[in-house]
C-alpha positions in Angstrom: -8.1 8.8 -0.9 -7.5 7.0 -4.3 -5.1 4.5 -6.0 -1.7 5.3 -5.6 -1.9 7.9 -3.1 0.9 6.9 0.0 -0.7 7.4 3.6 0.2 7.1 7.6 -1.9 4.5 8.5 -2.6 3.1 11.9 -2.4 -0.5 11.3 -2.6 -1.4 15.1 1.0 -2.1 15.6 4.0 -0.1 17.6 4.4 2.3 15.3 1.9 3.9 12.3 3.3 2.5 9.2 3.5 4.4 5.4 0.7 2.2 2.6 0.1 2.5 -1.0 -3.6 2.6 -1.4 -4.8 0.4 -4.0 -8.1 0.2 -4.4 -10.1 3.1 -5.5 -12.6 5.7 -4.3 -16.0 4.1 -5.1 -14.8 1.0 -3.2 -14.1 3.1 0.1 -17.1 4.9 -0.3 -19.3 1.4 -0.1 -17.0 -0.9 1.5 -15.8 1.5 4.3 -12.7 -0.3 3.6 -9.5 0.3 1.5 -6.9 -2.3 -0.1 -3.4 -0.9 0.9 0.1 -2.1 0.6 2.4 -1.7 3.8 5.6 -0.4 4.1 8.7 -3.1 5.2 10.2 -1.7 8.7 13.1 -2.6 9.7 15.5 -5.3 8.4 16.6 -6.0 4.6 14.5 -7.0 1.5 14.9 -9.4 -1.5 14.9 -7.8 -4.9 11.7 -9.3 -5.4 9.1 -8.8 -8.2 6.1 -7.8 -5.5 8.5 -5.5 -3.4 8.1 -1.8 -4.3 10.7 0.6 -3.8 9.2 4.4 -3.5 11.7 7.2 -1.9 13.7 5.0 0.1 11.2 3.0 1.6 10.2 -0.7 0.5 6.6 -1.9 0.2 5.3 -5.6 0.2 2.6 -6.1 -2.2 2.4 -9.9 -0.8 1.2 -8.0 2.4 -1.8 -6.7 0.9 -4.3 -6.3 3.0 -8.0 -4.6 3.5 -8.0 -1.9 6.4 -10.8 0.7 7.6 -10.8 4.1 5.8 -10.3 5.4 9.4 -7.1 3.5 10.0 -5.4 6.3 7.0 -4.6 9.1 9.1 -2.8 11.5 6.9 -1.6 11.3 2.9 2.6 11.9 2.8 2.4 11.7 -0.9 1.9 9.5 -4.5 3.4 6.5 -5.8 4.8 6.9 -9.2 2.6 5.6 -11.8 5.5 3.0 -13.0 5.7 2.0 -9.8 1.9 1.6 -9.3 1.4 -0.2 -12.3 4.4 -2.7 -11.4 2.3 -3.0 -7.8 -1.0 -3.7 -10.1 0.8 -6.3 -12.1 2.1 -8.1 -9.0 -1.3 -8.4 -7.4 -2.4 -10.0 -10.6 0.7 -12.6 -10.6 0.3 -13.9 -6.6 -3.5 -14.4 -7.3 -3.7 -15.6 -10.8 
């Protein structure tokens, strides 16, 4: 897995959710962990600056959050790189 790449994930809720990975492969590989950003179910969003819209589906950056590499259970397909840059650049504002 590697920045960018959209996955099933079991985040230990009612139903496996879609993520945006964000951190990258040497990270995994020591941490055991991976940064992701989950998919909004349900409901409506604000047009906000950290929300991502990819195929339909919204994604909260302010969500972010570290999982195990064994909670990604299958890649569904890739962010476009606009889209993961604006993802990038919203991390950096919420934590500046």
């Amino acid at each position: 897995m590697d920045q960018g790449q959209i996955w099933l994930a079991d985040l230990r809720e009612e139903e496996r959710r879609r993520v945006v990975v964000m951190s990258a492969e040497p990270f995994h590989r020591l941490a055991d962990r991976v940064w992701v950003v989950p998919e909004l179910v349900g409901g409506e969003h604000d047009d906000l600056p950290w929300r991502l819209v990819i195929d339909d589906r919204v994604y909260a950056v302010d969500h972010l959050r570290s999982v195990p590499v064994s909670s990604l259970l299958e890649q569904v397909g890739t962010a476009p790189v606009p889209e993961l840059a604006r993802a990038r650049r919203a991390v950096l504002a919420i934590t500046a």
